[in-house]
PyMOL commands that place a pseudoatom at each C-alpha (Angstrom):
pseudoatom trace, name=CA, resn=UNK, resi=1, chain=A, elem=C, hetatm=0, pos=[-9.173, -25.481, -10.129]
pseudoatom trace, name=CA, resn=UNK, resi=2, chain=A, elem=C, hetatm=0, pos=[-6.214, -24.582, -8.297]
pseudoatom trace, name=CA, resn=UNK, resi=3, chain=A, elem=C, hetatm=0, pos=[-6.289, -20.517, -6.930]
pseudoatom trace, name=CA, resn=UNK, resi=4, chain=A, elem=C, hetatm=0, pos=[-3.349, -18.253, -8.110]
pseudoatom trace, name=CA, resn=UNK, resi=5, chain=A, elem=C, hetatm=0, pos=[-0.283, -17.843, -5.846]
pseudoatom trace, name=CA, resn=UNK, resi=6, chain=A, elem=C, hetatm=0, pos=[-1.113, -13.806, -5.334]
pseudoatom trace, name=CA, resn=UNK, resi=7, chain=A, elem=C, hetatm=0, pos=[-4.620, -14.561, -4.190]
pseudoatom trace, name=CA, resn=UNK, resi=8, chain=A, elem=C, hetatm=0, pos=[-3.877, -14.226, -0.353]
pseudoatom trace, name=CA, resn=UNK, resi=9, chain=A, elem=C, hetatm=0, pos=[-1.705, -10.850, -1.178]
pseudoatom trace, name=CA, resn=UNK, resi=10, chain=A, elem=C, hetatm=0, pos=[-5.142, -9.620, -2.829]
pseudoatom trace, name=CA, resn=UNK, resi=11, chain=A, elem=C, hetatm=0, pos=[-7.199, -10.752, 0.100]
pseudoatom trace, name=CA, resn=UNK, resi=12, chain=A, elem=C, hetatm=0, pos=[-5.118, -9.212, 2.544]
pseudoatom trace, name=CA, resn=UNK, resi=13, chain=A, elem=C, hetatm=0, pos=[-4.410, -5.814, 0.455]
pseudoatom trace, name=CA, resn=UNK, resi=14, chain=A, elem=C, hetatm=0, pos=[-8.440, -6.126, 0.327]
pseudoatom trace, name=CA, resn=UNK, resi=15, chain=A, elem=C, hetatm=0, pos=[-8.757, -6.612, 3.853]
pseudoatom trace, name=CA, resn=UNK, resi=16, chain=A, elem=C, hetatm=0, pos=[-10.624, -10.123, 3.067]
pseudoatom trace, name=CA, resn=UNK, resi=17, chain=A, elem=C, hetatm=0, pos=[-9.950, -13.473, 4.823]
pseudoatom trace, name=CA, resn=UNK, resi=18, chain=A, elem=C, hetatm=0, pos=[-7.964, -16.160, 2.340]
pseudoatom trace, name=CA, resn=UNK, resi=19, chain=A, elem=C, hetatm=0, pos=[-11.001, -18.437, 2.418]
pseudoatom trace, name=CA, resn=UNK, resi=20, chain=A, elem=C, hetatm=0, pos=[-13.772, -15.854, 1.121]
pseudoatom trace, name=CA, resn=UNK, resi=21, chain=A, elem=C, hetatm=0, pos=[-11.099, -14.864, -1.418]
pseudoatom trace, name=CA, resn=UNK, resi=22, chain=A, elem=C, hetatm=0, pos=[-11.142, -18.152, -2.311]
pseudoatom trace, name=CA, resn=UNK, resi=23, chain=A, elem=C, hetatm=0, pos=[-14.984, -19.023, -2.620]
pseudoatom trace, name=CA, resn=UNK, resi=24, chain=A, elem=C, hetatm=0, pos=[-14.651, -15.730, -5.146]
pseudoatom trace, name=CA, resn=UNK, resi=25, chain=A, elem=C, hetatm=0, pos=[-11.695, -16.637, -6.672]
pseudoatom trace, name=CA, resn=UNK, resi=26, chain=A, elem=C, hetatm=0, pos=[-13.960, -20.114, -7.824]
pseudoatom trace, name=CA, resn=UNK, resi=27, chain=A, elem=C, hetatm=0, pos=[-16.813, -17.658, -8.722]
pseudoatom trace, name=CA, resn=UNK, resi=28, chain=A, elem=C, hetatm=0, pos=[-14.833, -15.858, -10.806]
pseudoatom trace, name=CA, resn=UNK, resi=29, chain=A, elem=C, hetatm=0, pos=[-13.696, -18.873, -12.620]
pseudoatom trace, name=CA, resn=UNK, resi=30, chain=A, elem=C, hetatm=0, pos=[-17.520, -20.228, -12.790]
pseudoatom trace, name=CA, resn=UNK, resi=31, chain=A, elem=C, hetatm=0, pos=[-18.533, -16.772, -14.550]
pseudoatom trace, name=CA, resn=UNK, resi=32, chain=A, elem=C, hetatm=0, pos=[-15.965, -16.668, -16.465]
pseudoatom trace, name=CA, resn=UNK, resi=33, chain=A, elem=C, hetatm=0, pos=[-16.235, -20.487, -17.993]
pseudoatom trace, name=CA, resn=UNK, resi=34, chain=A, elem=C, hetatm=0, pos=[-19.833, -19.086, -18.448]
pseudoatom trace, name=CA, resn=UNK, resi=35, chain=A, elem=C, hetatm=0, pos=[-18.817, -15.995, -20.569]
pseudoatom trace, name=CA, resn=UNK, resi=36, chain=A, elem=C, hetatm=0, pos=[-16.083, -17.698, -22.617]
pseudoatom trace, name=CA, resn=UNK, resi=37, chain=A, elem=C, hetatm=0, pos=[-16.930, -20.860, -22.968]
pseudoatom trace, name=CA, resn=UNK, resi=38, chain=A, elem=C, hetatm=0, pos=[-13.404, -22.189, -23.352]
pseudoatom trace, name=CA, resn=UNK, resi=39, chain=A, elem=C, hetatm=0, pos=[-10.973, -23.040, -20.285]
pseudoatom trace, name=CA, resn=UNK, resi=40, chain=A, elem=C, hetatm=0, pos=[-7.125, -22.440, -20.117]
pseudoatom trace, name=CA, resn=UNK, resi=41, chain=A, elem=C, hetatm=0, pos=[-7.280, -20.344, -22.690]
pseudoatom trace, name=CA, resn=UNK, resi=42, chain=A, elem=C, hetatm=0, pos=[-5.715, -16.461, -22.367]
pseudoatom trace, name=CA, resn=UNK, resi=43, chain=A, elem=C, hetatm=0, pos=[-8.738, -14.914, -22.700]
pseudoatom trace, name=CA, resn=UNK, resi=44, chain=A, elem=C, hetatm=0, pos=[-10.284, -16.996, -19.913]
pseudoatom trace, name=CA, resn=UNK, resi=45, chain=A, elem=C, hetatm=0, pos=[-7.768, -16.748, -17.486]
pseudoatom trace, name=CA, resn=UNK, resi=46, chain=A, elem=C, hetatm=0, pos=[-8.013, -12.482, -17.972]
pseudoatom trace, name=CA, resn=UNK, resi=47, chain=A, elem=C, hetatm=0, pos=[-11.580, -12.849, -17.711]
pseudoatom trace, name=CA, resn=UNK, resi=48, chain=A, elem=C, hetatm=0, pos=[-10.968, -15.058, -14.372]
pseudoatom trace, name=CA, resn=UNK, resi=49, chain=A, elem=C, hetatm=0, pos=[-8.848, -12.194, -12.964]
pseudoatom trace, name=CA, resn=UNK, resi=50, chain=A, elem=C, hetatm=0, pos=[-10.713, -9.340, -13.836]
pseudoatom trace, name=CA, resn=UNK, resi=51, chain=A, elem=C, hetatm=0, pos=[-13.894, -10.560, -12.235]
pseudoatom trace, name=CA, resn=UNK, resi=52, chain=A, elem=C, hetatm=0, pos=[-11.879, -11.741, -9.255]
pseudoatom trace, name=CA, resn=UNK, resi=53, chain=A, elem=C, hetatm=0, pos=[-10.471, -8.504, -9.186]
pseudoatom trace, name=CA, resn=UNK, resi=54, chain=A, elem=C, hetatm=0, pos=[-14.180, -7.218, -9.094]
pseudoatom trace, name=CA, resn=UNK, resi=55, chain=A, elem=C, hetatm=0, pos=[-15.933, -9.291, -6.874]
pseudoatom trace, name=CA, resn=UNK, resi=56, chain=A, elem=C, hetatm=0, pos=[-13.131, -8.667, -4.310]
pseudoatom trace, name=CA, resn=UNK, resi=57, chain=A, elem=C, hetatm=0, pos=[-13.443, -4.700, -4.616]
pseudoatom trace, name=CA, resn=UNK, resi=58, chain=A, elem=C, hetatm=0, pos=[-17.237, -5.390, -4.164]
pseudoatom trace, name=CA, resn=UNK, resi=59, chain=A, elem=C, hetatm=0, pos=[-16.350, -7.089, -1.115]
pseudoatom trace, name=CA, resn=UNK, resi=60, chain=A, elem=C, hetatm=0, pos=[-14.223, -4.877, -0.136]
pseudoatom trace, name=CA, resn=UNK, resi=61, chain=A, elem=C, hetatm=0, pos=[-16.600, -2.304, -0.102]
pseudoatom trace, name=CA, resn=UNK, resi=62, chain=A, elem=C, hetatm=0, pos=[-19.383, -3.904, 1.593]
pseudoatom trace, name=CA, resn=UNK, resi=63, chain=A, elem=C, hetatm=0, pos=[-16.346, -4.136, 4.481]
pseudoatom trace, name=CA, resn=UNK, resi=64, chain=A, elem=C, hetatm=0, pos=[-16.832, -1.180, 7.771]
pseudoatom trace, name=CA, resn=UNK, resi=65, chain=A, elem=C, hetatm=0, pos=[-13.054, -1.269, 7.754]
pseudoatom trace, name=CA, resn=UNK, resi=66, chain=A, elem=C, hetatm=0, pos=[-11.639, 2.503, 8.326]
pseudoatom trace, name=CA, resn=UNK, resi=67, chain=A, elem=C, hetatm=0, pos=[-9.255, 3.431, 5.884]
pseudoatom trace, name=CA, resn=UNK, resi=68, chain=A, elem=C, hetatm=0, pos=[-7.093, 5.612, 7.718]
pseudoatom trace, name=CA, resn=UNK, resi=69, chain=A, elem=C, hetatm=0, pos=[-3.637, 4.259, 6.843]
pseudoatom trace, name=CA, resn=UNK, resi=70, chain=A, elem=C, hetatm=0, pos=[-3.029, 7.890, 4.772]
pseudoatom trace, name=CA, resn=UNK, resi=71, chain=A, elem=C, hetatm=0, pos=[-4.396, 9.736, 7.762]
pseudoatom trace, name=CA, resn=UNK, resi=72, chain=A, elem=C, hetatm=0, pos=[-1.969, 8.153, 9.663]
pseudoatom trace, name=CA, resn=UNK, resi=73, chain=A, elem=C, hetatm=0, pos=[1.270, 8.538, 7.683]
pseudoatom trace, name=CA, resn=UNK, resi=74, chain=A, elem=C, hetatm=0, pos=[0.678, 12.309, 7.223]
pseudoatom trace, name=CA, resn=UNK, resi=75, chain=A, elem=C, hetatm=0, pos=[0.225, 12.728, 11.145]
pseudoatom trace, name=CA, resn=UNK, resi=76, chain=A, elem=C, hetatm=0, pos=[3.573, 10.830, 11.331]
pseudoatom trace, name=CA, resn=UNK, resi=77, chain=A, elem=C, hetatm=0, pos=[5.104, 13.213, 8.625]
pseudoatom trace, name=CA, resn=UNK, resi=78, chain=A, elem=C, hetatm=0, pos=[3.582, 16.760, 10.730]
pseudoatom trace, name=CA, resn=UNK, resi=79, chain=A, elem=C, hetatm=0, pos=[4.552, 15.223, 14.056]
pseudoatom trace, name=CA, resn=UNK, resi=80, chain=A, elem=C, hetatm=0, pos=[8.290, 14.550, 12.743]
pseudoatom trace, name=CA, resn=UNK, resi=81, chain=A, elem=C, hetatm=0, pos=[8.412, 18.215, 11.558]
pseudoatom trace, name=CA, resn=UNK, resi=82, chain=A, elem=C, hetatm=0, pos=[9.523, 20.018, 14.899]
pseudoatom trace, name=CA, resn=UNK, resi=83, chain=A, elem=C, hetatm=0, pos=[11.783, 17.780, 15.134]
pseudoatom trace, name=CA, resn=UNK, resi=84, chain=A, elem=C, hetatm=0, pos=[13.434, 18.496, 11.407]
pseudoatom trace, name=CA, resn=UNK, resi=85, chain=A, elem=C, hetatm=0, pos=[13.261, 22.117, 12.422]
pseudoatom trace, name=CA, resn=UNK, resi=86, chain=A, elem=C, hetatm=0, pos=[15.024, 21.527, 15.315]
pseudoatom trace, name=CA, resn=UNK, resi=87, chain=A, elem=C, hetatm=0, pos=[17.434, 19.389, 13.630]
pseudoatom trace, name=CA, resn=UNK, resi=88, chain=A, elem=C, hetatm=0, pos=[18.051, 22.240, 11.174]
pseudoatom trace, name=CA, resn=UNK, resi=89, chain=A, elem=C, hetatm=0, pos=[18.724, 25.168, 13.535]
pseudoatom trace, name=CA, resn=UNK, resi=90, chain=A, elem=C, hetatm=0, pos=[21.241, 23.257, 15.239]
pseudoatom trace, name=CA, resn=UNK, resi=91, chain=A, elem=C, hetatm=0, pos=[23.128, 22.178, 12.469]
pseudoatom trace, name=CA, resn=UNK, resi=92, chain=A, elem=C, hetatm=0, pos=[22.858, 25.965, 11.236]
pseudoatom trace, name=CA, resn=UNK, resi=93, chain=A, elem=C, hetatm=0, pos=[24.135, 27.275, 14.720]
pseudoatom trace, name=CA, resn=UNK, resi=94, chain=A, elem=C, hetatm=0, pos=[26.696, 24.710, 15.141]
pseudoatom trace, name=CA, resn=UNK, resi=95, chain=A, elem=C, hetatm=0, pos=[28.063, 25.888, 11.595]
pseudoatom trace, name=CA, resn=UNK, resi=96, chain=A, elem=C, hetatm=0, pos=[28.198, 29.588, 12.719]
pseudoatom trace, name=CA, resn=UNK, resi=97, chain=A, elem=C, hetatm=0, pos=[29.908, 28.478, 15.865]
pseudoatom trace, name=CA, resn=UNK, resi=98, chain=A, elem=C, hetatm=0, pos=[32.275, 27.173, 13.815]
pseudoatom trace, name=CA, resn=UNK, resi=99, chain=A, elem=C, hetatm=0, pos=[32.703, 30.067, 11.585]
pseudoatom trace, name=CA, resn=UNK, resi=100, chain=A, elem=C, hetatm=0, pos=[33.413, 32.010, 14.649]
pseudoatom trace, name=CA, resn=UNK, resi=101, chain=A, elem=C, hetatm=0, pos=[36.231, 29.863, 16.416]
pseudoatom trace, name=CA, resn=UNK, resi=102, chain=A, elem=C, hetatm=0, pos=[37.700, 29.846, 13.360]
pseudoatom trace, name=CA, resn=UNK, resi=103, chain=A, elem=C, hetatm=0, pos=[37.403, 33.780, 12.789]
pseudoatom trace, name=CA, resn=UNK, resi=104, chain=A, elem=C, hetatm=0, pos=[38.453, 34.126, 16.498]
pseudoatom trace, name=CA, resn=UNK, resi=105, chain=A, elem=C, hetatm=0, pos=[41.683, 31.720, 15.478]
pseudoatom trace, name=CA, resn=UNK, resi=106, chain=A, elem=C, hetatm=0, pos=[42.887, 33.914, 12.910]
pseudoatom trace, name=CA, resn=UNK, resi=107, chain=A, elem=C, hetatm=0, pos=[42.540, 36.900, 14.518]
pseudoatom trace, name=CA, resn=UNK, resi=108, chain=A, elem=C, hetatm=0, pos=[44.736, 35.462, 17.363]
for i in range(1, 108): cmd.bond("trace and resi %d" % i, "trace and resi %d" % (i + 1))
show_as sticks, trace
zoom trace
């Protein structure tokens, strides 16, 4: 049985190479032949994902990868925020400079 076309998105999102996705991916489909008894039929092919779905968060798991991808976008975020400050008080000072020359004008 052929695998679905989003089963190497789910192995990578799962951190899982495309050929052990596979070997679950087939048993998935074995357990869930086994459960409903019928093939091709809706409630099969929900019964095939779901498990799939399972036994690649249980492999997932079993994984030593570091999840740190969060970690790392909210050091990005605090390390961009002198910079934002920065970019603020200039665009504040530069807007009272030109308050001034333009006081300074009319005065003239």
């Amino acid at each position: 049985m052929k695998a679905p076309k989003n089963l190497p998105w789910h192995a990578r999102k799962a951190g899982v190479s495309i050929e052990r996705a596979e070997a679950l991916w087939r048993k998935a489909v074995r357990e869930a032949t086994a459960d409903t008894g019928w093939v091709g039929t809706s409630e099969f092919w929900g019964a095939a994902e779901a498990r799939f779905l399972d036994l690649l968060k249980q492999e997932q798991n079993t994984l030593c990868t570091p999840h740190v991808e969060a970690f790392v976008r909210s050091q990005h975020r605090m390390g961009l925020l002198p910079l934002l400050a920065a970019e603020e008080m200039i665009a504040a000072m530069s807007a009272n400079w030109q308050r001034f020359c333009t006081q300074l004008r009319k005065a003239a």
